[in-house]
Structures are given as structure tokens and as C-alpha cells.
C-alpha positions as MATLAB code, in Angstrom:
seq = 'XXXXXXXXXXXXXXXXXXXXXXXXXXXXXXXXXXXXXXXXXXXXXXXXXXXXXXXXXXXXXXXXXXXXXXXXXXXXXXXXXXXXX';
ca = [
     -15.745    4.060   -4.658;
     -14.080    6.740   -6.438;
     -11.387    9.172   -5.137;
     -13.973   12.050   -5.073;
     -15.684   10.643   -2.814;
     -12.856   10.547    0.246;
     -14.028   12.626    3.095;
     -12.426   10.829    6.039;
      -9.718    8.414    6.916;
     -12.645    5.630    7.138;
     -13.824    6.638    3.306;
      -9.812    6.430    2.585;
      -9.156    2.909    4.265;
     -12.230    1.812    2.253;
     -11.002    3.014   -0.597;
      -7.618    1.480   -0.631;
      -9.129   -1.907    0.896;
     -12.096   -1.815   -2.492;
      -9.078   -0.676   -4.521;
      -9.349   -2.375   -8.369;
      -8.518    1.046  -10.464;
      -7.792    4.918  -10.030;
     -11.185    5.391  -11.983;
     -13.016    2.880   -9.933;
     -14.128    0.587  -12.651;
     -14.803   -2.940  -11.647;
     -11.836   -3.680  -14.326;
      -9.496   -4.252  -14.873;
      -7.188   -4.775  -11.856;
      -4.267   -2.187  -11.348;
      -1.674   -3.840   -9.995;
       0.957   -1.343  -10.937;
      -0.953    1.669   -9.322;
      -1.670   -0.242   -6.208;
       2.014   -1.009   -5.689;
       2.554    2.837   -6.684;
       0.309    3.067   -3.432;
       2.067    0.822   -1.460;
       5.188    2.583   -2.447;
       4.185    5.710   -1.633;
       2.580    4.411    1.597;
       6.356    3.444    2.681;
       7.795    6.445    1.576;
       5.976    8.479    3.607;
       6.259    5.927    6.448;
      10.069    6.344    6.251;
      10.443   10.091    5.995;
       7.820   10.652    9.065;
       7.918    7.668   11.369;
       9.960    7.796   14.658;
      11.651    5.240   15.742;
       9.836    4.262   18.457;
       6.834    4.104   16.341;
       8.183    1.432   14.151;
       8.938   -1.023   17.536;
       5.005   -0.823   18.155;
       4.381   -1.897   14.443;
       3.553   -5.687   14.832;
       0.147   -5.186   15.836;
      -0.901   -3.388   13.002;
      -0.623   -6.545   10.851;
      -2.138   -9.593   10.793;
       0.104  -12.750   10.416;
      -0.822  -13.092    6.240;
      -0.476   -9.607    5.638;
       3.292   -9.699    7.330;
       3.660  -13.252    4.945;
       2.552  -11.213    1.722;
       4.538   -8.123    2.684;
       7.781  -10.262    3.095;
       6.990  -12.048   -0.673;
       6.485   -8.916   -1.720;
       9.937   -7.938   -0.338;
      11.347  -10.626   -2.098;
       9.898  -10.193   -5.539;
      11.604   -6.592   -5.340;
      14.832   -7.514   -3.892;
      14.654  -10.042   -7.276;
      13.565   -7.757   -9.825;
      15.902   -6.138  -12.080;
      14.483   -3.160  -13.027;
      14.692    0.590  -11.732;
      11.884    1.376   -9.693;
       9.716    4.087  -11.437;
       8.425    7.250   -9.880;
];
């Protein structure tokens, strides 16, 4: 699926879930711009989420998506570098 294609919030969530490049070649896999998602994802989670949205949050994941999202904490919390914009 390519990004032109987005019409809805189903075509979206397809999109990110079929996610492998911003040109939507079957390679190779962009890792970098799918955390550049992700990141962007939380940012805008953080600037426009209330508070009590966040305390009905845990039924949004599933049990290996929470597990992966705390690795992924971990790798950053690790990492040297500067995060890039």
C-alpha cells in the first residue's frame, strides 16, 4: 500500500500494520522510518492525551506488543545517541 492511497483510518491502520518502506517497495525494511513513526505516534500521544485517557490504555495492547514496547524502551534508555528529528 502506498501513502496515496490513505482515505480512512482503516486504509491508515493497514498501512502502518503492511509497513516495509515510505515508497511501499517490498524492500528493503525501514526500520529507522518506522521508529520515526512510532516516535511521532508518542509525540502526539503526549501533547494531546488526557490523563484519564492514558489509565484506560491497557486494553489497547496485547500482552507481546506491551513486551516489545518495554524492549524497545530499553534499547533507547541504552542508546547513546541524540535522538534525531
Amino acid at each position: 500500500m502506498q501513502l496515496t492511497e490513505i482515505q480512512s483510518y482503516h486504509d491508515l491502520e493497514r498501512y502502518l500494520h503492511e509497513f516495509i518502506n515510505a515508497l511501499g517497495d517490498p524492500v528493503p525494511y525501514d526500520f529507522t522510518g518506522a521508529v520515526h513513526l512510532l516516535g511521532a505516534i508518542l509525540d502526539n500521544l503526549r501533547t494531546n492525551a488526557l490523563e484519564a485517557e492514558l489509565g484506560d490504555i491497557g486494553g489497547c495492547f496485547s500482552p507481546e506488543q506491551i513486551a516489545f514496547l518495554q524492549r524497545l524502551a530499553d534499547y533507547a534508555s541504552a542508546s547513546p545517541s541524540e535522538p534525531t528529528t
